[in-house]
Structures are given as C-alpha cells and as structure tokens.
ROKELUM-105856 format. One record per residue (C-alpha): residue in three letters; y, z, x. Coordinates in steps of 0.05 Angstrom, whole numbers, padded with zeros to 5 digits, always signed. Example, Ala and Ser with C-alpha at 12.3 -4.5 7.8 and 13.67 -1.06 7.14 Angstrom:
BEGIN
ALA-00090+00156+00246 SER-00021+00143+00273 
This chain:
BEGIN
UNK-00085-00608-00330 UNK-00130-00574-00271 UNK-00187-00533-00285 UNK-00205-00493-00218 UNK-00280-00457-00211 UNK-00267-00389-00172 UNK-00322-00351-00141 UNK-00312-00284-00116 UNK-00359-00240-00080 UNK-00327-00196-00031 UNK-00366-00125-00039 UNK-00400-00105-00108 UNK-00373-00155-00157 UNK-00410-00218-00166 UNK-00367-00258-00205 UNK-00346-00335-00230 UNK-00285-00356-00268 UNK-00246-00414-00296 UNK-00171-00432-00295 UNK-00147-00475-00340 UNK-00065-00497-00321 UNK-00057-00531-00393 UNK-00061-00467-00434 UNK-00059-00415-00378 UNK-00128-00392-00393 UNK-00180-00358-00347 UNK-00251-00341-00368 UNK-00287-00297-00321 UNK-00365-00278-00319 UNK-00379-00221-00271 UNK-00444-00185-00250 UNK-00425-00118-00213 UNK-00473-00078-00162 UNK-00475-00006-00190 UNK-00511+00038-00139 UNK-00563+00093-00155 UNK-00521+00145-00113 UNK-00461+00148-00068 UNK-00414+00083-00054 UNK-00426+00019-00034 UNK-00485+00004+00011 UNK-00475-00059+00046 UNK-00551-00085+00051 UNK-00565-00072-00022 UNK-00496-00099-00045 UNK-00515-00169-00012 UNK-00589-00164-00050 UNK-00537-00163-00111 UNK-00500-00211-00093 UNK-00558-00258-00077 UNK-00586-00240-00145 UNK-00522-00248-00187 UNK-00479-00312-00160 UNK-00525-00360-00186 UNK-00518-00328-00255 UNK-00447-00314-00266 UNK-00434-00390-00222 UNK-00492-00420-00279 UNK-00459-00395-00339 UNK-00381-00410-00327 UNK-00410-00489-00311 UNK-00453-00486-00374 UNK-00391-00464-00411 UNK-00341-00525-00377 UNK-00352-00592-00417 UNK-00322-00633-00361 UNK-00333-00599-00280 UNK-00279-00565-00244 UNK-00227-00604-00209 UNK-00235-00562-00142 UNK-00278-00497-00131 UNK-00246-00435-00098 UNK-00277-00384-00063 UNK-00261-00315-00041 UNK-00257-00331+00035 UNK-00244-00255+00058 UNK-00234-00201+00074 UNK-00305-00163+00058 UNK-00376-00152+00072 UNK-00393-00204+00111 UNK-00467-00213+00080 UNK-00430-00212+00012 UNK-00375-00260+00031 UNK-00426-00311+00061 UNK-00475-00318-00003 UNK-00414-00328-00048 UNK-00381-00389-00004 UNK-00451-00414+00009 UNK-00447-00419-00076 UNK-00376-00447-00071 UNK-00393-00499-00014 UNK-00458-00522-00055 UNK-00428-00532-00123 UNK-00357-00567-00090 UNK-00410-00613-00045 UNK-00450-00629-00112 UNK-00392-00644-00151 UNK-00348-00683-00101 UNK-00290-00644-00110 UNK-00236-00604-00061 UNK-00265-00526-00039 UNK-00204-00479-00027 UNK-00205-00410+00014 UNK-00172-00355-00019 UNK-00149-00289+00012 UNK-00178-00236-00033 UNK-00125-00190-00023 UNK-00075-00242-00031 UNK-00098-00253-00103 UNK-00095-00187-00118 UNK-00021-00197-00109 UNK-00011-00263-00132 UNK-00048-00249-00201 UNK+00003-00193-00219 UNK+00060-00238-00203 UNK+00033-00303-00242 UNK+00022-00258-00298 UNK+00086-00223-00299 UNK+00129-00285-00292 UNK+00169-00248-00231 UNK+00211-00277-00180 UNK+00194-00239-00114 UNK+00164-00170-00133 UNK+00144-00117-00084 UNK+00062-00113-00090 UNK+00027-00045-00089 UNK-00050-00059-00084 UNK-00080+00005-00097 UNK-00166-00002-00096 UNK-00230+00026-00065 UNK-00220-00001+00012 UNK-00146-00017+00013 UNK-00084+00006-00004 UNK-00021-00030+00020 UNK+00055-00046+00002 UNK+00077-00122+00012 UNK+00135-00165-00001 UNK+00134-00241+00007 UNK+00181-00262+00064 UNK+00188-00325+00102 UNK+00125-00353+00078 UNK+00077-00307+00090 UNK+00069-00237+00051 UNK+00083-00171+00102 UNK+00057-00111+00109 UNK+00103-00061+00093 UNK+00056-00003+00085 UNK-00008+00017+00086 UNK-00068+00065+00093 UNK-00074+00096+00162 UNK-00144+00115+00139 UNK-00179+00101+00081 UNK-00166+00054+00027 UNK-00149+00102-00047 UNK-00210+00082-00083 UNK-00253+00110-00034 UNK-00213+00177-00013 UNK-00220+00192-00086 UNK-00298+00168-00087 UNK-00307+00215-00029 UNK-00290+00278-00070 UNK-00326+00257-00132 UNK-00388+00246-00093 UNK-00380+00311-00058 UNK-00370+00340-00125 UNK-00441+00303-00146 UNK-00413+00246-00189 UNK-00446+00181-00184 UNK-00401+00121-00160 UNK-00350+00099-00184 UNK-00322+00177-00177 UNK-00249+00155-00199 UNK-00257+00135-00279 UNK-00296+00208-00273 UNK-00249+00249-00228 UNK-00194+00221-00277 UNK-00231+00255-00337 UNK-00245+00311-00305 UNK-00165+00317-00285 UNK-00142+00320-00361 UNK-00150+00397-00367 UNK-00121+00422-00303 UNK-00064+00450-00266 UNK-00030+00437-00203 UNK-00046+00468-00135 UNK-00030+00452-00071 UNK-00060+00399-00026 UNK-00033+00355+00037 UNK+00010+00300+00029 UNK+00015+00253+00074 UNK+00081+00202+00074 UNK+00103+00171+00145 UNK+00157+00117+00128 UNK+00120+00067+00084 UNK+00057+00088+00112 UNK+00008+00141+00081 UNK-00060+00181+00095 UNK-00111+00206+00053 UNK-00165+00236+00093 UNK-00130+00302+00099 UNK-00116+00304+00024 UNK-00198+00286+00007 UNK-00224+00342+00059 UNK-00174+00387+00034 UNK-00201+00379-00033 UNK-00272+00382-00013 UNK-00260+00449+00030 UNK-00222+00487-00034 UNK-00288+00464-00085 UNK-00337+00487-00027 UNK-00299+00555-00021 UNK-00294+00553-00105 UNK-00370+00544-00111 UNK-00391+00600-00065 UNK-00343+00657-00090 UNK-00369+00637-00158 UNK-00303+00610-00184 UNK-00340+00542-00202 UNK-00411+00552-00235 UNK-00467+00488-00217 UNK-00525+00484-00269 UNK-00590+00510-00252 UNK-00621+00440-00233 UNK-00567+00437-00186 UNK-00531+00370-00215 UNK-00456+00350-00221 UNK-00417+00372-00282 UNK-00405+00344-00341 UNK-00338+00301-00329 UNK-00315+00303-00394 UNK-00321+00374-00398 UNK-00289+00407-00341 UNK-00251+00457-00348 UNK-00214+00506-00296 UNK-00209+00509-00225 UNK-00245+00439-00220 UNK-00208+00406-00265 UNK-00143+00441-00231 UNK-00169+00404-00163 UNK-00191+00336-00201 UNK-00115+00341-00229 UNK-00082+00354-00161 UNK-00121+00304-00123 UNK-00095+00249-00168 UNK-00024+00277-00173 UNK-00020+00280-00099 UNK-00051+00211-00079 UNK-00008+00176-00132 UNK+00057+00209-00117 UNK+00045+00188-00052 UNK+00038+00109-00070 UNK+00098+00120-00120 UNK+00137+00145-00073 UNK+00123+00085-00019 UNK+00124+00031-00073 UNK+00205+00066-00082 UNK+00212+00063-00006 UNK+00197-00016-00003 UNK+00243-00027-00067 UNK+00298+00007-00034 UNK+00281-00027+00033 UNK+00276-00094+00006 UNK+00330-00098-00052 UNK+00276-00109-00108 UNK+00275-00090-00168 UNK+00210-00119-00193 UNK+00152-00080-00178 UNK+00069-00108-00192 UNK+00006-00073-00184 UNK-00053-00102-00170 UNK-00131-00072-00142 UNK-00184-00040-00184 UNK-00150+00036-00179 UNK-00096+00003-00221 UNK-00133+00015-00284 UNK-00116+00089-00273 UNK-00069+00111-00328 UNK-00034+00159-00288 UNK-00014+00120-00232 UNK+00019+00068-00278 UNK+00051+00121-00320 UNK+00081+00149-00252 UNK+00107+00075-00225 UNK+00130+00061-00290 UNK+00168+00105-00297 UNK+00197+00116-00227 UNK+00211+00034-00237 UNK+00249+00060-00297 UNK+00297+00108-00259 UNK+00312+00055-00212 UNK+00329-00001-00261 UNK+00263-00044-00239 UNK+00216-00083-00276 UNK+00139-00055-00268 UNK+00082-00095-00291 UNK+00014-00085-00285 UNK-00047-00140-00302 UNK-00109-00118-00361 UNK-00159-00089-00330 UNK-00199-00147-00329 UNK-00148-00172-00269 UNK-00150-00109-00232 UNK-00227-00100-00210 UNK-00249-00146-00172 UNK-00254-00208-00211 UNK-00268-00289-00198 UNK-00211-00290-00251 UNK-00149-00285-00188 UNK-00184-00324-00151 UNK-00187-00383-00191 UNK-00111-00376-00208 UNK-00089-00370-00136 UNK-00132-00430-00119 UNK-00111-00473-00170 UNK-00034-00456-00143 UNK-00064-00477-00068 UNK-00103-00542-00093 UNK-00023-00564-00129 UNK+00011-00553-00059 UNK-00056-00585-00016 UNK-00086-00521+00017 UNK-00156-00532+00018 UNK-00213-00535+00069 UNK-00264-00581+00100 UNK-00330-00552+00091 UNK-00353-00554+00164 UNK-00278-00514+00169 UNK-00299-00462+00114 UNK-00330-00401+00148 UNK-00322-00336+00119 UNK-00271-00291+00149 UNK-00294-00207+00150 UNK-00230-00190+00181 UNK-00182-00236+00143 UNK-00116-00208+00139 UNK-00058-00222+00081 UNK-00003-00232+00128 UNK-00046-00280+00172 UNK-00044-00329+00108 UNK+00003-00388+00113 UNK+00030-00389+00031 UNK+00041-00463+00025 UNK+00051-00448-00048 UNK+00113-00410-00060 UNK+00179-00448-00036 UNK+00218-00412+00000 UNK+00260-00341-00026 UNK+00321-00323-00011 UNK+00310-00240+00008 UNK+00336-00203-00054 UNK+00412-00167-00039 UNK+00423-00095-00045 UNK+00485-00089-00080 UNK+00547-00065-00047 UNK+00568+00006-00067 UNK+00623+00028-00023 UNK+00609+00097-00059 UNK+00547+00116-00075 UNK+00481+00096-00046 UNK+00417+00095-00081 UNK+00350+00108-00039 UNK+00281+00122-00043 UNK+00291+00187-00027 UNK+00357+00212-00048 UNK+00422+00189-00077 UNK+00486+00187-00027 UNK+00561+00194-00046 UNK+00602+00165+00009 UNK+00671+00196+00024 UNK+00723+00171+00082 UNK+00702+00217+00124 UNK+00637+00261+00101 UNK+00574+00232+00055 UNK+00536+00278+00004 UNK+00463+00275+00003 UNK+00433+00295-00054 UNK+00353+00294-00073 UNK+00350+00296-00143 UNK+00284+00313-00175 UNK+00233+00249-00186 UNK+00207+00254-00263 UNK+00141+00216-00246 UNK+00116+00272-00187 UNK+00092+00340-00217 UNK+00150+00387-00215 UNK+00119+00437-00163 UNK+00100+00385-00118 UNK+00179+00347-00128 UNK+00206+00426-00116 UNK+00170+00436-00051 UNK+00182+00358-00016 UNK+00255+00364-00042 UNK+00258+00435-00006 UNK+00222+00424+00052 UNK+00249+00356+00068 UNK+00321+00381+00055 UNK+00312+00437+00107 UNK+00275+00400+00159 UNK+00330+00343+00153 UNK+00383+00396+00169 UNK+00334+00428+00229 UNK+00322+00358+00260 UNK+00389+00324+00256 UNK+00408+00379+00298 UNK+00357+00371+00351 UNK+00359+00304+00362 UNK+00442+00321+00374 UNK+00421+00370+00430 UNK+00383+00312+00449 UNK+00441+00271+00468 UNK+00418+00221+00400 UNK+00464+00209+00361 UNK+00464+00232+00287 UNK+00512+00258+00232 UNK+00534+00329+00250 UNK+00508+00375+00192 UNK+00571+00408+00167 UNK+00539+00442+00097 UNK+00459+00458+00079 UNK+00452+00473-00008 UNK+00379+00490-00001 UNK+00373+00512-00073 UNK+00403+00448-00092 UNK+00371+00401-00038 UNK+00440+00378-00027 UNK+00468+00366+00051 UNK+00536+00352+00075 UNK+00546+00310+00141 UNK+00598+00272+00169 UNK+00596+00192+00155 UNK+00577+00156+00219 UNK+00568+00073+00228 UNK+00597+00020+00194 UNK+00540-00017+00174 UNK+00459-00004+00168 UNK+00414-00034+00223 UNK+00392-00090+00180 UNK+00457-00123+00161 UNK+00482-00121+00229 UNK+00417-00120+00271 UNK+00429-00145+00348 UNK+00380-00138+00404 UNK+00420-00087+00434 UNK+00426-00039+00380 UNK+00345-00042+00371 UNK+00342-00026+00441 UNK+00390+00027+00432 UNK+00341+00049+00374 UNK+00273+00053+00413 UNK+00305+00095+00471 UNK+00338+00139+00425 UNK+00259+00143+00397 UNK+00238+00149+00464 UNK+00289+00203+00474 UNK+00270+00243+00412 UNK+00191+00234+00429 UNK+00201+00267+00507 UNK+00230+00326+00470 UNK+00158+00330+00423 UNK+00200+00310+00353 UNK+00184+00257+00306 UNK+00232+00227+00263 UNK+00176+00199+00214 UNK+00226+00138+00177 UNK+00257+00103+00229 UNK+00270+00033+00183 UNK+00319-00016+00188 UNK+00355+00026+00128 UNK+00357+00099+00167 UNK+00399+00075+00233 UNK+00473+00065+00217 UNK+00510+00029+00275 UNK+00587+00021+00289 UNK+00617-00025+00343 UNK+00596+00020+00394 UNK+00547+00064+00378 UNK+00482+00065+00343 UNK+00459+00123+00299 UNK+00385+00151+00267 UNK+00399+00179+00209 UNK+00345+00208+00147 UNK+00303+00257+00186 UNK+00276+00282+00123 UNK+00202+00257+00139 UNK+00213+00282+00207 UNK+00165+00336+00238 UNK+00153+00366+00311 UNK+00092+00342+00347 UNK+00061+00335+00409 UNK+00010+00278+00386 UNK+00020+00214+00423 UNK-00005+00190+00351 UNK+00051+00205+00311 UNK+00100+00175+00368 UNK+00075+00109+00358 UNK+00073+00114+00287 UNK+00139+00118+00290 UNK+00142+00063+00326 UNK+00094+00022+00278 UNK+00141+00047+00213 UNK+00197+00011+00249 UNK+00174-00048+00266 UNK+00138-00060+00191 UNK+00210-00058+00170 UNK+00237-00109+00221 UNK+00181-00150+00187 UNK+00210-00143+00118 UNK+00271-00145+00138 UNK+00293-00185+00195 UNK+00304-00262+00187 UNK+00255-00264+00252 UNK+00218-00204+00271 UNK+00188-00219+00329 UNK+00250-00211+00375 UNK+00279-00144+00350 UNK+00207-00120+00358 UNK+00194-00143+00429 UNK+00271-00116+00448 UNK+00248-00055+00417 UNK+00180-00050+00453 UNK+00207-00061+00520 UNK+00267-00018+00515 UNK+00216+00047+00496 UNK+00168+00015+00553 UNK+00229+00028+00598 UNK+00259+00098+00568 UNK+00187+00128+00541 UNK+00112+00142+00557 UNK+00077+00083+00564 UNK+00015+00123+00531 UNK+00048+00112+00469 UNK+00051+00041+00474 UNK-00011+00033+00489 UNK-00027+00077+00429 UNK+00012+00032+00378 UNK-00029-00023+00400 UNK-00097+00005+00377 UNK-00068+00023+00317 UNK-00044-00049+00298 UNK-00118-00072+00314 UNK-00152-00024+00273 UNK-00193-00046+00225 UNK-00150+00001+00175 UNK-00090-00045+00181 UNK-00127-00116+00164 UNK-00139-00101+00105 UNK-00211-00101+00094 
C-alpha cells in the first residue's frame, strides 16, 4: 500500500489530494481563483495561490491518519509565480516528513488520469482545456505530439467570445447554455493535418455579434450588462451554438485523424473543457462509428485537480522517478514530450489491420480495385449536418482541383479519372504499393520534402502530408489526400506543412529523428530556405510547449 500527497497549483486551482494504491481511492480538496472580470490574471492568481495552498495542503494531512509515503507536485507547465508557491508547499511538507518529492508534468496527468481510469492499453489522448489543446499518443517512452493548437488553447478561444459577449469567466459552462436554443451558421474552421486554429473562428464570432448588436438584431439591457445565459434566445444563441459546433468538430475530427494515424482504437479525454457535454457526445459517438473505445474521467478529474497528480506520482514513486530537492525547480515551459515516462514498459505500436479492399480513414472510406480506388466521404453523424455538407463538398472538389496541379507540377499523384460532387465520391487510379510508414526509407522522405518543395514554388499547399497520405512503389513515391489542401502564398502555411509531416514521423516512425533530418535537408536543397527557417519558430513557440 502507498499513499502519495499531490499538490497542484499551475494557474487558478489551488488544490491537494491523496492516492491511496490499496483501494484505488483519491480524495482531493481544491480552492479555485474566480476572478471579478475577464480570465485569469497572473499577479492576482499567485495572491490565490499563496492564500489557498496552505489550506487545501492542511486539510488533506488532517484527514491522513498515517503521512504520505512521498509528496508530488505539479512541476509545470504554468504560471511561474503559481507553480513556485505550490512546490515551495510540496518541498516543505516532503522535507518535514522525510519522505521522496516527485515532479509531475501537469499535462502529462491530464493524460495519464484518463488512461488509469479507463483501464486502457495505449489510447490516443485529446486534452481539450483553457491554455492547451493537443492530440498525443505514447510511443517509445515518451508521449508525442501529434497535434495541437497553432494559437490558443480551446478554453480560452471560447472565454474570449464570452467575455466579449460580457460574461464573467469561466465563459464556456455559460456559452454552452446559451448554445441550447440555437441554429447553425457559418464560421471558420480551421483543420491543417492534426493541427488546428481557433483565433479565426473566436474573431469571427466576435465580428458577427458586434455587427448583430448594432443593426439591432441582438438587444443589450439598458444598464448595458451581459445577457442572461440561460435565457438566450435567437441570433446569440445561433452564434453560442455554432461556436461550439465548430471548435468541437474540429477536435473530433483530429482526435479521428490520430486514430487512423496510429491504429488505435481507444480514445481518452482529459483537460477541464472535457466537462462539456457536447464535445463528449460528438467523440463518442464518432469513437462509435469507428469501432473505438471513448472514455472520459468525472468531472472532478477533468479541471484542474491535485487528484491526477497524486495518481501519476504514485505510478513514478513505484518505478523510482523522483527528485532531489536542490534538483526540484519549477519548470514554466515544461513540455509533455520532454518527459522521460519511466513508468509505462514499453508498447508495441497498435497495427492497422490489413484490408486489401477497403480502407478506413479519418476522412473518408476507400474501396481498392486492381487498377482504380473509390474515395468516398461519407457523412460524419457527430458534426452538424450543414457544416459535414459543406467540408465533404468543398474538400471533395478541391481534392480533384489539386491532385491535378500538383501533376502539372511534375509530382506525382493519382490521375483523377471521375469527380461525383453531389456524392463526394472521386475516382483515381491506384498508385504505390505500400503507405510511407510501412515502408519508410530515407530516400523516399527525401523524395517527399522536394515533391513539397515542388508543390510550395508553385504557391499550393497540400495541408496533410502524414506518413498515411504518401503511397510509394519500388520506384516512385506519391502524395496522395489533397483534401485539406489550399493555394497560398504564405511562407506560413509551407512550413506547416512541413511541421504536419514531421509530427507524424514522430508517431509513427520507430526513430524519428532521421526521416526528419533527411526530410529537412532534402527541402533545404529543392525549396526556400525562408520556410525553413519559418518551421523553426514555429516549433519554439510558446503555443507548441504546451503551456
């Protein structure tokens, strides 16, 4: 039996917890910062924090009739003046009580709560809260990045348009109210590879309320304050209802992508936006029409909570992951995939089972023939149907458009041979043997970034260049799936093309660093070194560690 104190104090949630390995059992005591208006401000979140540890820390001690066998902290990433009073707490009470202090990856435990709860071999992990949103799988003993935000994390993007709207924060519980009454209308949506964006989407919302307001459409009380959540009704519930619908098809549909990518079939969810009964609904059921297992924790594991933290250090004490206190320092910046997980033995990467004729995807279903394949997008239950009608159409069409311009190109692609628009159905010829990642050599992923390179000169974007969408024969090495594909002239979108590609080499690849440096150099040598330079400011933004 180990009993492990967790402390977790990352942003706004002051919080203590014990894990109990005999019966499984966590208590948790947490003390959240609620600001007066807007989101989180960082000075008066750490005058919470300083307020609150001792309290929640106090009573989870006063309730333990023997100490904890080892304390565990919530190491990063954070607010750093948040971060630093909460291992302060964790360093004091392991120092007073002689016993080990472990560091724990906050967004780690996000993941690694829904999979101790769910009992599941190797899930993919969508965390889905305020200042993150990401798609990870566990492969050689670290957990990867599949996906992530290329802006702001969901919670927020949502909080953003609720405050605009006047709500106080938290704006999602009330934006999800609000959303009960409406209708869908259009906003952006924003899906490159496993990546996604949501600043468009949020100003896109704002700009339609501001234009609704002034032509009268939506009415503001005489006092000038915020509606009444749970009484909206009209065009602002119609916008409350599309933002959601929109930002969670979008996390459905990547959460898909990675299945598909990986060979999963077991799906968790983890992060405070979690609680949201619509996104559930929508991954459980699109977990359904794949054949996957979904699971997400009680709420009570979703927010953030000392609860996690305590498991995933009591599963780090076991396999002897814990810290010297003079080695204990808080990390802002600490990323998932930097973490070493000395807990979980080894996985074998799940297999995608062999269908010599048909193929299931993320994004469409293909029959394979001898000589021709059949790609069909069928409609996806969980998006809203006039949202699945237009992605279906429009991807369909610019598929057919692009496949022929890279071809012109000199790339080389399946020739187009039949376009079904009102059935989002294409015909091309079969090409390759084999996808990319059960037969990936250095030369075909050169062959891959100076067909990239190639397609980039000429200002299009192919927009889901994985391991899964090149097929490659004996001789010759083919993109295929250009249904994400756009034209652009933003040095931007070229290296996220490059950055979908090589998040796939790390989920996929038995050693990604290789294929990604063959990759690298051969665009270096074919492309515009502008857009190199590019991808490496985007992998050192602060949007892809995490935070």
């Amino acid at each position: 039996m180990t009993r492990v104190l967790g402390v977790e104090g990352t942003a706004w949630a002051a919080s203590a917890a014990v894990y109990d390995t005999a019966d499984d059992s966590v208590r948790i005591e947490t003390d959240p910062y609620v600001p007066e208006s807007g989101g989180i401000h960082p000075r008066e979140a750490a005058e919470h924090m300083q307020e609150a540890i001792p309290g929640v820390v106090g009573a989870v001690l006063h309730g333990m009739d023997e100490p904890p066998d080892a304390v565990a902290f919530s190491r990063g990433p954070g607010l750093g003046p948040c971060l630093r009073i909460a291992g302060t707490a964790a360093r004091a009470v392991a120092l007073s009580l002689d016993v080990p202090l472990v560091g724990v990856n906050h967004m780690v435990a996000h993941a690694e709560i829904g999979r101790h709860l769910s009992g599941f071999d190797s899930p993919v992990c969508l965390n889905a809260s305020g200042a993150n949103a990401h798609v990870l799988a566990y492969r050689r003993g670290r957990y990867r990045v599949l996906g992530e935000t290329m802006d702001t994390g969901v919670g927020n993007a949502i909080d953003k348009f609720a405050r605009h709207v006047g709500w106080s924060h938290p704006g999602g519980p009330k934006v999800e109210r609000a959303a009960e009454g409406g209708e869908y209308v259009d906003l952006p949506y924003v899906v490159k590879g496993m990546d996604f964006s949501f600043s468009g989407l949020t100003s896109a919302a704002q700009d339609a309320y501001d234009e609704l307001v002034e032509s009268g459409a939506i009415a503001t009380t005489d006092a000038g304050s915020a509606p009444d959540p749970d009484h909206v009704e009209g065009p602002l519930a119609d916008l409350c209802f599309s933002l959601q619908e929109t930002t969670f098809a979008m996390l459905s549909e990547v959460a898909e992508r990675a299945l598909s990518l990986t060979g999963s079939d077991e799906l968790v969810l983890g992060g405070g936006v979690a609680q949201n009964e619509r996104l559930r609904a929508m991954l459980a059921g699109m977990c359904e029409a794949r054949g996957a297992r979904f699971f997400a924790p009680a709420p009570r594991f979703l927010r953030d909570n000392a609860g996690m933290i305590a498991v995933l250090g009591a599963k780090m004490l076991e396999a002897g992951d814990t810290l010297a206190v003079e080695d204990s320092r808080v990390l802002p910046d600490y990323r998932l995939d930097e973490v070493e997980v000395a807990w979980r033995a080894e996985e074998p990467a799940p297999s995608r089972p062999v269908d010599t004729t048909e193929v299931r995807g993320a994004e469409a279903v293909v029959e394979i023939g001898d000589e021709t394949v059949e790609k069909r997008r069928l409609p996806k239950p969980y998006r809203h149907p006039s949202l699945d009608d237009r992605l279906r159409r429009e991807r369909t069409a610019a598929e057919a458009r692009l496949l022929a311009a890279a071809r012109r190109l000199g790339v080389p692609t399946p020739v187009v041979l039949d376009v079904d628009r009102r059935e989002h159905r294409l015909r091309l010829e079969r090409v390759g043997e084999s996808d990319l990642d059960e037969a990936l050599t250095e030369a075909r992923i050169r062959a891959v970034g100076a067909h990239l390179a190639a397609l980039h000169a000429a200002g299009v974007v192919h927009g889901d260049p994985t391991t899964r969408n090149v097929r490659v024969s004996q001789d010759r090495v083919y993109l295929v799936d250009f249904g994400l594909g756009y034209h652009s002239d933003d040095v931007e979108d070229f290296a996220m093309d490059l950055h979908v590609l090589a998040q796939s080499l790390a989920g996929t690849a038995a050693d990604p660093e290789p294929p990604t440096r063959a990759l690298l150099d051969a665009y270096a040598g074919a492309g515009d070194p502008a857009v190199i330079d590019r991808l490496a400011e985007i992998e050192g933004r602060g949007r892809y560690r995490g935070e």
